[in-house]
N, C-alpha and C positions, 0 to 999 in steps of 0.2 A: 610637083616635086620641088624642096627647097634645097638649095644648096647653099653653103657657109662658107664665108669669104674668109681669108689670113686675117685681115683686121677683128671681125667679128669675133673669130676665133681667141685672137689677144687681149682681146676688150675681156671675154669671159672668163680665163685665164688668172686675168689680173683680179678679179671679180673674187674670186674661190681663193686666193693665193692667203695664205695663215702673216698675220701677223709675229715677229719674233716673241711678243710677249704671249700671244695667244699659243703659238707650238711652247715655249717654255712652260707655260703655267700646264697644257697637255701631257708635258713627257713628266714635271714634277710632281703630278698624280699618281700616273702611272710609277714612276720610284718611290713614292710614299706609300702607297696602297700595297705593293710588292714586298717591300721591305721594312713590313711593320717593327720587325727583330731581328739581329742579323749576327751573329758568332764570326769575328775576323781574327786571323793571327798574323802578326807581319813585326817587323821591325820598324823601332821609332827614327825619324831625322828630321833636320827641322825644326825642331822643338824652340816652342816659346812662351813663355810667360809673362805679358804686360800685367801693368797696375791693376787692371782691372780684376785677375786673378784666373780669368777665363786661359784653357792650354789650347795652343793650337802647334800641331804639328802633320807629320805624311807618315803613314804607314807602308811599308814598301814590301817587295821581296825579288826574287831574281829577276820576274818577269813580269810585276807594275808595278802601281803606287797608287795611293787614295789618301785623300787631301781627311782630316780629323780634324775635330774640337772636342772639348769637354770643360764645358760649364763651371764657372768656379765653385758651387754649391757641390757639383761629383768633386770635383779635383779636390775640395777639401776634405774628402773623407777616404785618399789614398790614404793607405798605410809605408809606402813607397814614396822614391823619388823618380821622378821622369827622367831621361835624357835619354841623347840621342846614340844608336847600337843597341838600344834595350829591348830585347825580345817580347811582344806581350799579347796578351788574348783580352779582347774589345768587345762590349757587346753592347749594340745602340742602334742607331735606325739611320736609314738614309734620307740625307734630305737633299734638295737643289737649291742653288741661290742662284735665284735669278739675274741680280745684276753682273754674273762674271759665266753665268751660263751652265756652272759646273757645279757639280753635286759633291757633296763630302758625309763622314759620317759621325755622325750624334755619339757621341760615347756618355753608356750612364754605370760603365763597371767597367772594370779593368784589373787586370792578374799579369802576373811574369807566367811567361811561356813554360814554364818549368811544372806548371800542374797537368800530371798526365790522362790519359783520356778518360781514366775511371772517376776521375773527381770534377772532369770538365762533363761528363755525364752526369754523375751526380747532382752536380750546380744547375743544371739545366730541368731535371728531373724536380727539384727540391722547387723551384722556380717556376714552373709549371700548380704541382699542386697543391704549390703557395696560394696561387690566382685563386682555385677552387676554395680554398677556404677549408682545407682539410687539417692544416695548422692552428687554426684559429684557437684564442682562450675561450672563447666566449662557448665553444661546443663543449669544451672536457667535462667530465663527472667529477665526482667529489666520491672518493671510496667508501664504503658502508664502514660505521666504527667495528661493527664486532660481527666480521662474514665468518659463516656455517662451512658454509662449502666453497671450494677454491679449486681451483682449475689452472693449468700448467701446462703449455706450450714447450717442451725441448728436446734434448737429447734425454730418453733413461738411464745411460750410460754416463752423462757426461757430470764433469765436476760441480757445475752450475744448480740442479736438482741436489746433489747431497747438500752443497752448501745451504740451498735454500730450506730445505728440510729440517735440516739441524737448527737454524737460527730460528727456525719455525716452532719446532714440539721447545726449545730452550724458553720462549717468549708466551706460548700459548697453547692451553690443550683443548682438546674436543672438537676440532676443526679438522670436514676430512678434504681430504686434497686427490685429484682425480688429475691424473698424468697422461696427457696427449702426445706421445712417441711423435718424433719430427727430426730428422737431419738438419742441424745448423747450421751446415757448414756446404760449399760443394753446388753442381748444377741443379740437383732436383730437390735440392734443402727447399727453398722459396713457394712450390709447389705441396712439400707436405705441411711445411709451418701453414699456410691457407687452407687447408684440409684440416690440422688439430686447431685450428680458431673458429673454421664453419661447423665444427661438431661439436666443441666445447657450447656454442651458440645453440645444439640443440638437446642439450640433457636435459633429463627432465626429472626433480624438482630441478629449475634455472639455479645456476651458479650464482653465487654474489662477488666474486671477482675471478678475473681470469688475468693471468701472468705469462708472459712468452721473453723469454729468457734462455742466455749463452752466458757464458766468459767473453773475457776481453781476443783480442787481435788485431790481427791488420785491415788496413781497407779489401781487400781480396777477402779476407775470411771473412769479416761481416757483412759482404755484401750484399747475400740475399735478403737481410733484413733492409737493407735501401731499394729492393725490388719493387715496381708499380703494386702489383700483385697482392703483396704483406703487406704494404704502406693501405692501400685502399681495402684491403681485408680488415686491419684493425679497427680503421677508423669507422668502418660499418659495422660493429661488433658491438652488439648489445647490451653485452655485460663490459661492465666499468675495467678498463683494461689497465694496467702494468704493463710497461716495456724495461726491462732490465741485461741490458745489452753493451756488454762489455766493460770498460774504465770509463773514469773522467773524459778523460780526452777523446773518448769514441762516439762521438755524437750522431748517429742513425737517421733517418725518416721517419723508421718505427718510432725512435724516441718521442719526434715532433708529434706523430698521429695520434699515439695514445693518449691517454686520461693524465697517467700519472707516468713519471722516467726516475728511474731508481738505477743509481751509478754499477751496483755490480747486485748479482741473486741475494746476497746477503740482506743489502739496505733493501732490496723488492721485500724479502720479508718481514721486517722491521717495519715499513711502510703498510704493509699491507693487514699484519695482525696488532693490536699493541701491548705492552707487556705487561706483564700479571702483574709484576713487583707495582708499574705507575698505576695503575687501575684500583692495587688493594690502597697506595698511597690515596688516589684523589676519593677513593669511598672513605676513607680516614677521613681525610679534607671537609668531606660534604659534609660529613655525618657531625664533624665536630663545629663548623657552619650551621646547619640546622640545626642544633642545638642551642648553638650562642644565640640563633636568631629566636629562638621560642622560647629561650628564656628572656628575652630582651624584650619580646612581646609580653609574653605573661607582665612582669615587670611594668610594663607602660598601661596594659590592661587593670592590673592591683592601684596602680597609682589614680588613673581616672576612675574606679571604682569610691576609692577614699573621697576624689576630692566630690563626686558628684554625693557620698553618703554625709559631707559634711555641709552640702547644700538644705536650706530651712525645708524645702520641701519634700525631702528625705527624712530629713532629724525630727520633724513634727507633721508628721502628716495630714494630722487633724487638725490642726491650727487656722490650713487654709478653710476648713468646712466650718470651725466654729466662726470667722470672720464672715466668713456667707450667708452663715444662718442667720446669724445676728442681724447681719444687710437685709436679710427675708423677713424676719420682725419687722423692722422698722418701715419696709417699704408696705408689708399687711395691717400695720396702724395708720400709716398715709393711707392708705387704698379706702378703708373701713371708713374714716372722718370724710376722705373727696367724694363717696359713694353717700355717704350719709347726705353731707350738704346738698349732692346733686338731687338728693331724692326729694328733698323739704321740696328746691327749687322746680321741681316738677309739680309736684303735687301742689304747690299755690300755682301755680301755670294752668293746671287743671281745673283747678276750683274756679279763675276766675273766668277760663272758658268755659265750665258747667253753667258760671249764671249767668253769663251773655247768652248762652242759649236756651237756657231756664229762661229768660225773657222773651226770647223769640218763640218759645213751642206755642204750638196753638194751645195745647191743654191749657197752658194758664190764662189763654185768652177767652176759652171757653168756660175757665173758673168763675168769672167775672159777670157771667151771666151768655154767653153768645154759646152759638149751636153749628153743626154745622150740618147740611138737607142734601141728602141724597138721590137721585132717578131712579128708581126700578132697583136702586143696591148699589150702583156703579159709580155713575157719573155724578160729582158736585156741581149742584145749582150753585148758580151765580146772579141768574136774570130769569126772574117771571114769565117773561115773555117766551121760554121756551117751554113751558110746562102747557099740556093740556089738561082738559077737563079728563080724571080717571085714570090718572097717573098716578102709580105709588110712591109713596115716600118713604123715605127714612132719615129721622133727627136724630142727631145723635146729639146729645148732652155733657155735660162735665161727668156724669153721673146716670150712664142709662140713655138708651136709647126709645123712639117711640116712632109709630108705625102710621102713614095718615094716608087718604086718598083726597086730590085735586078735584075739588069741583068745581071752582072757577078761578082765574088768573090772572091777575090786573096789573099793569106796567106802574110805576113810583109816579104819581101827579107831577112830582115837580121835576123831572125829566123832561 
């Protein structure tokens, strides 16, 4: 059994004991990690602004305070002045600075405390499925020029549908329009607008555009169109969507999610069909276009017509064949004289190899008197000495052959 002395014990103590940079860099994790984004409201004091442009001040309220910066890059794009007594809402990260031990916080937005909780919702909301990428340009549609069928998100009741209606049959006919009943206003407005967009998404033949649309109002009254709900319904909505919701100044979620954002039902119409009057205008346009361009054509086509008919071998076509023919004479009078010459020169070629071997044939050596004696029919004698007594012959002559038998055979004396 061991037991462990007070020294022992201090020795290991000190052993395990954290360094201050080591517990600082520990806790400035753990506050980073925690506080990736953080919404603070307080009041400003303290406030300062060196050369450098970077703001450093304390955010305070009854009962603490928290040490702030913001970056000259943020600070330069307040719309505001800073100072100190100024109410405001902060939104940025925490960080620790090691060398003073203390942690402060990042500021990369800032607002006067004066926006109240629906638009400091909003802001957060809009900021969120920012990140997702459901604003993005690079997603929106491009609306079909000349849609059959259209589809309409709103009140049946409300001012928004006549307006849109009337600017509609005013601008274009033959387009039919299928009305999706929906409260726009109120607690379960949000609820059925997501219900007339998921069913507009299942007609069948498919829509070629779909519109969800109100009148203007306040932020209360449009609010269900800043709903998660409608924002992420639109922007999963198959068909090319129109957000037409409210005034200029009303600017929505819906607005951002959709395809296209039309100031009030009117301009969604406008936007959405185009009008008779510019469409007879630009077939005017084309037609008097295409026309200028084929007579323009025709014209360049008549011109290289002429100039290629006043080319020689257009104007005289036969010209080039009588010049070739003529070239065929003369190259068939060459041909007939170099065929001629070559023939003489063949034919003495031949003749005087006919009598070099007209000297060499035997016949003419047998002309002369000589013979030539044959064995049995076959074989030419050459040497007496191979013949026996009673062997046939055959002599053949310049002139005739004659027939003899061996009866005796004697080798040349003078061998």
């Amino acid at each position: 059994m061991s037991t462990s002395t007070p020294l022992s014990s201090a020795t290991s103590t000190q052993e395990q004991a954290l360094s201050v940079s080591q517990l600082t860099a520990l806790l400035k994790g753990v506050v980073e990690e925690s506080f990736p984004s953080v919404w603070v409201a307080g009041e400003i004091s303290n406030y300062s602004q060196p050369q450098s442009g970077h703001c450093y001040f304390t955010l305070k309220d009854d009962g603490a305070q928290l040490r702030a910066v913001m970056w000259r890059n943020t600070a330069a794009r307040l719309k505001l002045r800073l100072h100190d007594g100024l109410e405001v809402v902060c939104r940025g990260w925490l960080d620790l600075y090691p060398p003073r031990g203390s942690y402060q916080l990042v500021i990369d937005d800032l607002q006067p405390k004066g926006l109240g909780a629906l638009e400091l919702a909003l802001r957060q909301l809009r900021e969120k499925l920012a990140r997702e990428g459901l604003f993005e340009s690079g997603r929106k549609r491009r609306l079909p020029s000349f849609p059959r069928r259209i589809g309409v998100v709103t009140s049946p009741t409300g001012a928004a549908i006549r307006d849109f209606l009337q600017v509609l049959r005013r601008r274009w006919r033959g387009v039919e329009v299928l009305v999706f009943p929906a409260r726009v206003q109120g607690d379960c407005a949000s609820d059925e607008i997501v219900t007339g967009i998921r069913a507009a998404n299942t007609v069948v033949p498919a829509l070629d555009v779909l519109v969800v649309t109100r009148g203007g109002g306040s932020l209360e009254d449009l609010w269900c169109f800043n709903e998660e709900s409608v924002v992420r319904a639109i922007a999963a909505s198959a068909i090319p969507t129109v957000s037409a919701v409210g005034h200029e100044i009303d600017v929505t979620l819906s607005d951002l999610a959709a395809d296209v954002r039309a100031l009030t039902p009117s301009e969604a119409a406008e936007r959405v069909v185009p009008s008779t009057q510019d469409v007879a205008e630009l077939v005017h346009s084309l037609r008097t276009r295409l026309g200028n361009a084929v007579a323009s054509r025709i014209a360049q086509l008549r011109n290289r017509l002429e100039s290629l008919g006043s080319r020689p071998a257009l104007a005289r076509p036969l010209e080039g064949i009588h010049l070739r023919g003529r070239r065929l004479d003369e190259l068939a009078v060459r041909l007939g004289v170099a065929a001629s010459t070559n023939l003489s020169q063949r034919q003495a070629a031949v003749a005087a190899m006919a009598g070099k071997l007209e000297s060499l044939s035997p016949l003419a050596v047998m002309a002369r008197g000589y013979s030539l004696t044959y064995a049995e029919g076959e074989r030419l004698v050459v040497d007496s000495r191979t013949l026996r007594p009673g062997v046939r012959l055959t002599t053949r002559f310049q002139h005739g052959v004659a027939v003899s038998v061996v009866e005796s055979a004697a080798s040349d004396p003078d061998e």
